[in-house]
Backbone bond lengths (Angstrom), bond angles and torsions (degrees), N, CA, C in turn:
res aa  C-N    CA-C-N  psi(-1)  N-CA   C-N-CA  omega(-1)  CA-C   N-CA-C  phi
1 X - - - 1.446 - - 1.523 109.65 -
2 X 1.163 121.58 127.46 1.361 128.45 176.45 1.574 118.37 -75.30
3 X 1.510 104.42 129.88 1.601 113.93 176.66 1.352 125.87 -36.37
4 X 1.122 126.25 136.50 1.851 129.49 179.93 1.480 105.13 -158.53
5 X 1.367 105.03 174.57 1.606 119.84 -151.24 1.798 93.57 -142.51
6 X 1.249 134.51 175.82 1.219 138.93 161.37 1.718 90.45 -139.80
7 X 1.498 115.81 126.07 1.014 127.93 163.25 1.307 113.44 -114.75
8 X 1.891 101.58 168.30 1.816 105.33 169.61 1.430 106.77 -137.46
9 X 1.150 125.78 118.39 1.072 141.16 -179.13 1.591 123.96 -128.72
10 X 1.390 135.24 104.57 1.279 127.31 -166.08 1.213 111.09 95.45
11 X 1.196 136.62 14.13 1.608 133.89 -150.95 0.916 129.33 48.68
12 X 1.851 128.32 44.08 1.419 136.07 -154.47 1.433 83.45 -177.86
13 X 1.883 83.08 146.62 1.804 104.43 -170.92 1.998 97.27 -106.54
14 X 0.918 106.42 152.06 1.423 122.73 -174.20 1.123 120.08 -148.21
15 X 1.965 122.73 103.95 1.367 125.52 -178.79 1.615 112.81 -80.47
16 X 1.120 112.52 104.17 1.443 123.50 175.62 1.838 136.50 -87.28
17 X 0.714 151.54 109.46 1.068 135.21 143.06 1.770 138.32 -86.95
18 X 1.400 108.57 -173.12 1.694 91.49 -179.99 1.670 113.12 -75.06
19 X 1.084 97.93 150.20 1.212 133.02 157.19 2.130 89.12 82.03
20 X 0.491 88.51 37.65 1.822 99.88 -172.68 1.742 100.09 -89.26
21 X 1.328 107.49 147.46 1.735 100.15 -174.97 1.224 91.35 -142.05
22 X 1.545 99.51 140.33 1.930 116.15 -173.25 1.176 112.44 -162.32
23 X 1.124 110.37 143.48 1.552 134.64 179.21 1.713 115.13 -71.88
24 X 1.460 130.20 105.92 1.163 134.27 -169.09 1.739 119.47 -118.10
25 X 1.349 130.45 149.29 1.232 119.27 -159.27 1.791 92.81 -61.73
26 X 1.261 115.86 162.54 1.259 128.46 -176.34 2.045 107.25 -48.44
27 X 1.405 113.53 136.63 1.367 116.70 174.12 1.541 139.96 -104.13
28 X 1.649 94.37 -11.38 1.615 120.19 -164.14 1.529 107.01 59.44
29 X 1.489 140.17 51.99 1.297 130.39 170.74 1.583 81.18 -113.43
30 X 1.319 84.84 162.11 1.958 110.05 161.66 1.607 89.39 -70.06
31 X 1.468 82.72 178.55 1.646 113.38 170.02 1.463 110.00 -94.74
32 X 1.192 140.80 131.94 1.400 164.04 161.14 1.776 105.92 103.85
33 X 1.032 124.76 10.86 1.531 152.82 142.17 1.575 117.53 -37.36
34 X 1.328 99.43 121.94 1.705 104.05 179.93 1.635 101.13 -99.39
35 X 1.567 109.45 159.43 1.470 141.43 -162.48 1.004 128.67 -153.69
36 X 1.454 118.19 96.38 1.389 115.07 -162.34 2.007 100.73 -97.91
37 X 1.243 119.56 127.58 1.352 105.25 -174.72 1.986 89.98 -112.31
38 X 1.252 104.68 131.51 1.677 120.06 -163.99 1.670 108.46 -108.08
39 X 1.434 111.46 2.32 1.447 139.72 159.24 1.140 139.23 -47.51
40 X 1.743 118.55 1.16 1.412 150.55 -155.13 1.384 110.46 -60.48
41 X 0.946 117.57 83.44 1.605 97.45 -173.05 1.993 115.46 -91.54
42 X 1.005 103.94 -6.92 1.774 125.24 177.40 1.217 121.28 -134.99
43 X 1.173 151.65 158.40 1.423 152.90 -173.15 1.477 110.44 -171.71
44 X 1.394 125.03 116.58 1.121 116.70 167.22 1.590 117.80 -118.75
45 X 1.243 140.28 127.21 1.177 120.86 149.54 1.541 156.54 -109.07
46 X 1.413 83.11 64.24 1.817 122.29 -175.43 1.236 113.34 88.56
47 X 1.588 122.31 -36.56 1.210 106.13 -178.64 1.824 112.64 -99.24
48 X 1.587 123.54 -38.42 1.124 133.26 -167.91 1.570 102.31 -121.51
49 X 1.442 108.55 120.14 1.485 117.85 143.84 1.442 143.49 -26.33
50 X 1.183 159.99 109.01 1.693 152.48 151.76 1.250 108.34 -105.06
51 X 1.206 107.31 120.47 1.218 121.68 177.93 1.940 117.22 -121.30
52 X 1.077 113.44 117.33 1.340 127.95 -150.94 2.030 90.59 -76.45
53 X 1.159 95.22 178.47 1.356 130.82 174.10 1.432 157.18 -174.72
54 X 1.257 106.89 72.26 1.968 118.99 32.94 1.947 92.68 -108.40
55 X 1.290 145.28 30.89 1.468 137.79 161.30 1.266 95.10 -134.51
56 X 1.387 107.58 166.73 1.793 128.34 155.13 1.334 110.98 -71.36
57 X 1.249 114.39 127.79 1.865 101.34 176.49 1.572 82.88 -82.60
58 X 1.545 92.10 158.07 1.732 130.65 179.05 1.393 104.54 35.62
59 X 1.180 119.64 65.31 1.504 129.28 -176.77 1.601 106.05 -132.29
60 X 1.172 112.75 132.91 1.441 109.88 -172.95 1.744 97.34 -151.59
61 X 1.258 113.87 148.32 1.394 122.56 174.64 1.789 108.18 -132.39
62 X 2.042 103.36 107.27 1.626 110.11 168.31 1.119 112.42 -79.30
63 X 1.888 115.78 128.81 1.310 129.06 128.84 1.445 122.87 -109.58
64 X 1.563 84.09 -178.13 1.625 101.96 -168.08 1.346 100.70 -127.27
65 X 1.395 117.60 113.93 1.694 138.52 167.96 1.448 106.07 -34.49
66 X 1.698 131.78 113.83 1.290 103.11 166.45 2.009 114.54 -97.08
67 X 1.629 82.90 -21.82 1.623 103.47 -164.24 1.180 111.33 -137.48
68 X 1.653 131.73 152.67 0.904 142.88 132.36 1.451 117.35 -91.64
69 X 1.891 117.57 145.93 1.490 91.63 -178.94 1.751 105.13 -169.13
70 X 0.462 162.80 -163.53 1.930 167.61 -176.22 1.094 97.42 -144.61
71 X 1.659 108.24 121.80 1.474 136.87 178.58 1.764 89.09 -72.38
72 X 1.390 91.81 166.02 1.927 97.73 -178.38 2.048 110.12 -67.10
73 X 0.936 106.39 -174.32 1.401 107.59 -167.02 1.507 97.63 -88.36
74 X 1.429 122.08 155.39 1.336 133.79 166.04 1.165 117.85 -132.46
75 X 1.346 124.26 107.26 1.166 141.73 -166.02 1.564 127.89 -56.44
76 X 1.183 142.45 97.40 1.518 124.40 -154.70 1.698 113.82 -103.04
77 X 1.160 135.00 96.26 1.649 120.49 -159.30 1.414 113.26 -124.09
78 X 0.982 134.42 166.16 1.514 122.61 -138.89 1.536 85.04 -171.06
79 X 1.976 114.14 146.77 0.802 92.75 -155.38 1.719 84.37 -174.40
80 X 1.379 128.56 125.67 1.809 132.46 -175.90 1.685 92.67 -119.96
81 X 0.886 84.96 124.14 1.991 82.86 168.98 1.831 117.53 -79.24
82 X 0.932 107.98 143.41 1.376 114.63 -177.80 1.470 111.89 50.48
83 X 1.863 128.78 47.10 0.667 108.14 156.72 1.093 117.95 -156.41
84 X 1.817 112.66 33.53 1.556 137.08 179.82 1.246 93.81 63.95
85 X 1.128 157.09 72.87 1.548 166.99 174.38 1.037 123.05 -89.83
86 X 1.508 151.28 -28.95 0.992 141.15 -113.14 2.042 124.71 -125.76
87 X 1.345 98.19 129.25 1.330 115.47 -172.20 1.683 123.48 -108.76
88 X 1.181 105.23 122.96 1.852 106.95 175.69 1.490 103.45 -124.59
89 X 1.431 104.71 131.92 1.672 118.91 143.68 1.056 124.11 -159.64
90 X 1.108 111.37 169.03 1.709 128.14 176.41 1.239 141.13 -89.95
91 X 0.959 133.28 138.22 1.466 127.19 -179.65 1.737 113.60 -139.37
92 X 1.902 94.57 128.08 1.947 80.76 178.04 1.887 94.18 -118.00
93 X 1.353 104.23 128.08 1.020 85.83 154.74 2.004 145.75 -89.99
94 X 1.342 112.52 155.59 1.285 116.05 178.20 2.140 114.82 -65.34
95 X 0.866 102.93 129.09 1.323 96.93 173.64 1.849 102.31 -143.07
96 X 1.538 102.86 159.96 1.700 118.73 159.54 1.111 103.08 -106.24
97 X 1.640 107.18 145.40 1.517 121.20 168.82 1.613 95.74 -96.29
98 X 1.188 117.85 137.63 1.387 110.72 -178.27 2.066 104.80 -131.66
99 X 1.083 117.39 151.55 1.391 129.81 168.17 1.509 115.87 -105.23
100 X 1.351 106.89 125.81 1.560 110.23 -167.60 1.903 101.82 -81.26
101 X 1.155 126.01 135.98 1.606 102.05 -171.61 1.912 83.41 -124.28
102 X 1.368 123.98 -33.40 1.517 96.37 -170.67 1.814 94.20 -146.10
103 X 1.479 114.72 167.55 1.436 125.26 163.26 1.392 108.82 -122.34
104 X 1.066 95.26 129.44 2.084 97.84 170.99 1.263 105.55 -138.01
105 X 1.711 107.47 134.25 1.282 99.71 -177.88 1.915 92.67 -131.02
């Protein structure tokens, strides 16, 4: 079984392994920019479990920024019956695409 980590980043948990690529709430890094997220709350390496509480001590998971970018639009509409009510907007959110390059626990 291949090594993995459970991280939280953005207020959201994310099962990762290496070389794994995922979309994360926005970070403010450039693109080709490393990121260490120290948020570990699980770690496995294939054979044995760590499971933090509530983190892994000295556990850290590197990526590498590929993108910054705006998820597609989501439409928000609002709406009272019978009483001319009605509201539209949009929202895009910001996200990083990120590349997982190492786990250390």
């Amino acid at each position: 079984m291949e090594a993995y980590a459970v991280i939280e980043t953005g207020g959201k948990q994310y099962r990762v392994e290496k070389d794994t690529v995922l979309s994360v709430e926005l970070l403010g890094t450039e693109a080709g920019e490393t990121v260490e997220f120290d948020q570990v709350l699980a770690v496995s390496d294939g054979s044995e479990l760590t499971v933090g509480a509530p983190v892994v001590a000295n556990a850290k998971v590197t990526a590498k920024v590929i993108e910054n970018y705006r998820d597609d639009k989501v439409v928000v509409f609002k709406k009272k019956r019978r009483k001319g009510y009605r509201k539209k907007a949009g929202h895009r959110q910001g996200l990083t695409k990120v590349k997982v390059e190492s786990i250390s626990a």
